[in-house]
Biotite code that builds the C-alpha atoms (Angstrom):
import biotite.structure as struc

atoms = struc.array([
    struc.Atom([15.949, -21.728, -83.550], chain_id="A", res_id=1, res_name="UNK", atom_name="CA", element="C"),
    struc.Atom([18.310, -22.833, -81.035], chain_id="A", res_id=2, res_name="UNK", atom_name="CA", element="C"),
    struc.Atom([19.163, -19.055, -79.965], chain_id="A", res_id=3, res_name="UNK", atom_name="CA", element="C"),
    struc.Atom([15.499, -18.131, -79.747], chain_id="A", res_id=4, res_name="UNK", atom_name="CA", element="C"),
    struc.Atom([14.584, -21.161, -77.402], chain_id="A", res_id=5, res_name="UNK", atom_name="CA", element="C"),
    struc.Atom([17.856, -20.365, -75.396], chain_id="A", res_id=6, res_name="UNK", atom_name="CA", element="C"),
    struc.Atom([16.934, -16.896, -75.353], chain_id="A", res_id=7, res_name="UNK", atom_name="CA", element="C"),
    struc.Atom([12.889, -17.583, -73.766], chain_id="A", res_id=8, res_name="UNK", atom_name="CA", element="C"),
    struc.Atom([14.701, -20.056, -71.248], chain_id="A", res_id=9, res_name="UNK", atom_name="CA", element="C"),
    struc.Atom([16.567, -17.385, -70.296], chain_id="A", res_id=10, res_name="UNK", atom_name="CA", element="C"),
    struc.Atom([13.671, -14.653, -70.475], chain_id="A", res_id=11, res_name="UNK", atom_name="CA", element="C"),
    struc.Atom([11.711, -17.141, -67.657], chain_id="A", res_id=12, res_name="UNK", atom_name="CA", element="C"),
    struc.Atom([14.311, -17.263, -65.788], chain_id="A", res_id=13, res_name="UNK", atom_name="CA", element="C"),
    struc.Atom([15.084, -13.385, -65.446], chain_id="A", res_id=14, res_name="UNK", atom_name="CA", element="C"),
    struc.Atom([11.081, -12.640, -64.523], chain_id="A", res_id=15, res_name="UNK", atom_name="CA", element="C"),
    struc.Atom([10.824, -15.960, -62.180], chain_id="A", res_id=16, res_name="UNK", atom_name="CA", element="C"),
    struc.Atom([13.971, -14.432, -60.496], chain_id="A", res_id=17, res_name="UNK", atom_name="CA", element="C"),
    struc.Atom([12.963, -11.127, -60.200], chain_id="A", res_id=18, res_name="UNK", atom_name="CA", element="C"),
    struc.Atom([15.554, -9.257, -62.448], chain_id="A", res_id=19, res_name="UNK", atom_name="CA", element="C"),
    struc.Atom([13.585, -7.404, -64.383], chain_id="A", res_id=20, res_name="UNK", atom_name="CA", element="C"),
    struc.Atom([12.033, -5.686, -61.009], chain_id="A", res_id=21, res_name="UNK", atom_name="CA", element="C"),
    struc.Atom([15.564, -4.972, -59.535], chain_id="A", res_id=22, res_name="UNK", atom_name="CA", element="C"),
    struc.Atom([16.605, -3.413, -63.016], chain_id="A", res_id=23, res_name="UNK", atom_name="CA", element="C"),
    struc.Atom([14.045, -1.014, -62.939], chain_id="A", res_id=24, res_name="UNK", atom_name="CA", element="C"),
    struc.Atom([14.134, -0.062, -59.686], chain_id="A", res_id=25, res_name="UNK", atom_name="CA", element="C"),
    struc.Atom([17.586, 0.845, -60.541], chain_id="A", res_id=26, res_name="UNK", atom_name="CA", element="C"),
    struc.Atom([16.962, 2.729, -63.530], chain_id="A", res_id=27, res_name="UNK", atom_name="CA", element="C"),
    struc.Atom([14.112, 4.944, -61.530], chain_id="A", res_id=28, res_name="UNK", atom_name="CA", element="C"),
    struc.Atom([16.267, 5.415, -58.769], chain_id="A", res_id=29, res_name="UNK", atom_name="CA", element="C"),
    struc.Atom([18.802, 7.075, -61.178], chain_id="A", res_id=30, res_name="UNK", atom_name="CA", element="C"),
    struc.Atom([16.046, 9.952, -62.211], chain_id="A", res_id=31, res_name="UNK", atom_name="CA", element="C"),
    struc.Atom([12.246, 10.987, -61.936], chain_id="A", res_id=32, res_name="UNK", atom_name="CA", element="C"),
    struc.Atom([12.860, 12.870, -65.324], chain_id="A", res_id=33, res_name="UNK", atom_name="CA", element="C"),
    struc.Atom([10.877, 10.627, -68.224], chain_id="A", res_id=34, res_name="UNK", atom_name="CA", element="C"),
    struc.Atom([13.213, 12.057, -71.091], chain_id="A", res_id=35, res_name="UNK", atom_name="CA", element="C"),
    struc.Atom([16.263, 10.787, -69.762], chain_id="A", res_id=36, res_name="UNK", atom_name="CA", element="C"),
    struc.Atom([14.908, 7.452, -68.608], chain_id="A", res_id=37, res_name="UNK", atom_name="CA", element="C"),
    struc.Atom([13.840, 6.931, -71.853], chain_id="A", res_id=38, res_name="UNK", atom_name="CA", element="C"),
    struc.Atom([17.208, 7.859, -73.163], chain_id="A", res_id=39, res_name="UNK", atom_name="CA", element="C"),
    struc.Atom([18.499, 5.735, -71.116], chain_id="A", res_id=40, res_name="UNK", atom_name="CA", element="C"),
    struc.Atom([16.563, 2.418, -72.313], chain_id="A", res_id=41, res_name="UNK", atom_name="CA", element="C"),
    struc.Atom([17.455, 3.855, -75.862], chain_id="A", res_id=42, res_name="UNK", atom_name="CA", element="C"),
    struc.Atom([21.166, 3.749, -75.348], chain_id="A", res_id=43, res_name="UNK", atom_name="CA", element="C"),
    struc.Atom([21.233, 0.507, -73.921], chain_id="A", res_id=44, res_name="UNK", atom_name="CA", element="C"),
    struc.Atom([19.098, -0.803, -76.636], chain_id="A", res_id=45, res_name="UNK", atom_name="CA", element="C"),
    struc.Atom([21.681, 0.729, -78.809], chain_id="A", res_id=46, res_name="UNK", atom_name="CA", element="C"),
    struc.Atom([24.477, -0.990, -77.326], chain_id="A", res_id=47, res_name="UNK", atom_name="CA", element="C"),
    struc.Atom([22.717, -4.094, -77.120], chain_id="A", res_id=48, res_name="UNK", atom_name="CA", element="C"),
    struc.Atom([21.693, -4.066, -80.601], chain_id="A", res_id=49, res_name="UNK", atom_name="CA", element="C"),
    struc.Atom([25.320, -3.582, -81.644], chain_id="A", res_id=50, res_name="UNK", atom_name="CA", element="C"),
    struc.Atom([26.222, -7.273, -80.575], chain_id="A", res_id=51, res_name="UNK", atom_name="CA", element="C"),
    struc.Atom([23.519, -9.432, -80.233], chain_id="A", res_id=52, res_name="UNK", atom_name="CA", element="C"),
    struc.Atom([20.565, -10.449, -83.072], chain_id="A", res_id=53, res_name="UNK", atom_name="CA", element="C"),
    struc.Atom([17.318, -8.927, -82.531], chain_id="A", res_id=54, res_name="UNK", atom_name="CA", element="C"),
    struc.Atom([14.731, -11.804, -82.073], chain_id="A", res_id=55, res_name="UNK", atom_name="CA", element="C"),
    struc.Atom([16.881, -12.977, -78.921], chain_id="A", res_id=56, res_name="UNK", atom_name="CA", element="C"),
    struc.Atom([17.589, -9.206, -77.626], chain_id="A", res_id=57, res_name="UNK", atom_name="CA", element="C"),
    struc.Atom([13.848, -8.529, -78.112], chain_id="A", res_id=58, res_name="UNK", atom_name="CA", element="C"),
    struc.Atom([12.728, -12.049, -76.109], chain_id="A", res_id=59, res_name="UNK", atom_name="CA", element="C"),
    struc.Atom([15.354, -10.961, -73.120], chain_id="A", res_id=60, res_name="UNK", atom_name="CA", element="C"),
    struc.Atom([14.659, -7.256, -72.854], chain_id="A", res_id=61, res_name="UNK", atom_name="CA", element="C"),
    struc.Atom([11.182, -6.603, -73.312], chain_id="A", res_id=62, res_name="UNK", atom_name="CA", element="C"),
    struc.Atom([10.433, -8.031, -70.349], chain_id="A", res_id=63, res_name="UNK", atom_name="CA", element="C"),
    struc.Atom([12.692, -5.792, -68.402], chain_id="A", res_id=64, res_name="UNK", atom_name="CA", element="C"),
    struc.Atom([11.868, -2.565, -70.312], chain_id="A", res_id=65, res_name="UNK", atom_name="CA", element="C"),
    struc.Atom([8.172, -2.600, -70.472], chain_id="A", res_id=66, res_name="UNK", atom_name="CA", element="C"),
    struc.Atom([7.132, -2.070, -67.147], chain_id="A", res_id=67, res_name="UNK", atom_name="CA", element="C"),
    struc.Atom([9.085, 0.879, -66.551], chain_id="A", res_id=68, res_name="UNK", atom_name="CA", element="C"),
    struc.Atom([8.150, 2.261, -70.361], chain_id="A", res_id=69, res_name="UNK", atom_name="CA", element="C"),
    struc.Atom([4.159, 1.545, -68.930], chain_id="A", res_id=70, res_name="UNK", atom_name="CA", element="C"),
    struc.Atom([5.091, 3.179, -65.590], chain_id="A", res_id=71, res_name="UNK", atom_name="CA", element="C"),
    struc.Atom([6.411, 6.642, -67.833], chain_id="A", res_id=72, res_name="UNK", atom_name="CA", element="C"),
    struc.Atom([2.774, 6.517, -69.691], chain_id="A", res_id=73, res_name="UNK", atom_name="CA", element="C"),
    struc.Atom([4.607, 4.867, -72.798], chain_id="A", res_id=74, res_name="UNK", atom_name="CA", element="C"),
    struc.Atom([1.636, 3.230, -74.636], chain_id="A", res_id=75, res_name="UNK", atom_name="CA", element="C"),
    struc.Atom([2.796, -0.590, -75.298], chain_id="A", res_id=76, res_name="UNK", atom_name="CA", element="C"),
    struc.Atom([2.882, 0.039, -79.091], chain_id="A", res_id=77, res_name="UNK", atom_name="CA", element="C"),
    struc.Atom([4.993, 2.774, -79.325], chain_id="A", res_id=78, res_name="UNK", atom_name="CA", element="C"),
    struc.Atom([7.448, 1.167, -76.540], chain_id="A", res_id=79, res_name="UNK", atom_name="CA", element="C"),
    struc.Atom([7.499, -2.389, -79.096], chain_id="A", res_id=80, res_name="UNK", atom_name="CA", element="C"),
    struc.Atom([8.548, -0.147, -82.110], chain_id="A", res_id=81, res_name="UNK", atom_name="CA", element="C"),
    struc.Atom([11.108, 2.118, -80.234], chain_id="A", res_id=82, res_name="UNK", atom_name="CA", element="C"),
    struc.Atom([12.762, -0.867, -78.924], chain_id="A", res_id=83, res_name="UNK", atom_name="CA", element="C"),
    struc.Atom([12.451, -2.778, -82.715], chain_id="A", res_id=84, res_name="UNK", atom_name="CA", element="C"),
    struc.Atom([14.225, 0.515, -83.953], chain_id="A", res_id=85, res_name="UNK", atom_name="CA", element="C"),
    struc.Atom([16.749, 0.969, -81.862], chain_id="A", res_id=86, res_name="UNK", atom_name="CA", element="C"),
    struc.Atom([17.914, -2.513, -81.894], chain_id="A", res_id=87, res_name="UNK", atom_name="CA", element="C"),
    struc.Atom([17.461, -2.642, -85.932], chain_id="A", res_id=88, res_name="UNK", atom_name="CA", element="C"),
    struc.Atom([19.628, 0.207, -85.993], chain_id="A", res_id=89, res_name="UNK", atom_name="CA", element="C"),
    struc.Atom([22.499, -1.380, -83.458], chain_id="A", res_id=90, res_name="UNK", atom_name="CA", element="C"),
    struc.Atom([22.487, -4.321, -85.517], chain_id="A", res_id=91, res_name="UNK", atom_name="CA", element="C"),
    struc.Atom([23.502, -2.719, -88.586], chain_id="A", res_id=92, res_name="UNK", atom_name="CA", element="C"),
    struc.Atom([26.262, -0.548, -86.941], chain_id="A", res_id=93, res_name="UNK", atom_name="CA", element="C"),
    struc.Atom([30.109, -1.975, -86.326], chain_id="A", res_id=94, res_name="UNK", atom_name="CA", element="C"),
    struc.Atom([31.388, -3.324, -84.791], chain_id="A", res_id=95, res_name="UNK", atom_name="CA", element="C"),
    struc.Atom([29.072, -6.721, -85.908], chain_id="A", res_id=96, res_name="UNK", atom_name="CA", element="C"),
    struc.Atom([27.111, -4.666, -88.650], chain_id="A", res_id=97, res_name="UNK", atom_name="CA", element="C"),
    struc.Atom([25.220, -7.664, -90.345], chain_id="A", res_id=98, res_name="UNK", atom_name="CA", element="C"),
    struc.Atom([23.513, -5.457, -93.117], chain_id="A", res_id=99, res_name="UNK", atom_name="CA", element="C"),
    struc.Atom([22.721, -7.212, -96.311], chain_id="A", res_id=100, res_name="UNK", atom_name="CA", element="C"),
    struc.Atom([20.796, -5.755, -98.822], chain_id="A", res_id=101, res_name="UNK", atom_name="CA", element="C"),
])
């Protein structure tokens, strides 16, 4: 509970600072191509996923990801369960790999 409250503290601050705007304007100054910004967001997620749990990951990234997945013509859905994937699937590879069955 702790890591989750941390992680929204840390969520407000990153949109009241105006990280998440910077970030993207990054990422579409890299390419105009929508494959390979998407690709993009996907291996980051990735690599994200592969050290951090997913309820805090999803609090401090989907607020940085989803207006550039909105500005591609991602519908919001489809963005929430591509990011849920991708960090689902980070979390189970090493080098933390935290899969129990």
């Amino acid at each position: 509970m702790l890591i989750i409250g941390a992680s929204s503290v840390l969520s407000f601050v990153m949109s009241f600072t105006g990280l998440p705007q910077a970030i993207s304007s990054v990422l579409l100054g890299v390419t105009n191509n929508k494959i390979l910004l998407l690709l993009i967001i996907n291996l980051i997620l990735l690599i994200v996923g592969t050290f951090m749990d997913m309820a805090p990951a999803l609090l401090i990234f989907t607020p940085i990801f989803m207006p550039i997945a909105t500005s591609l013509g991602m519908d919001p859905v489809q963005f929430g369960v591509m990011m849920v994937m991708n960090l689902a699937i980070g979390t189970i590879t090493p080098p933390v790999g935290n899969y129990t069955p």
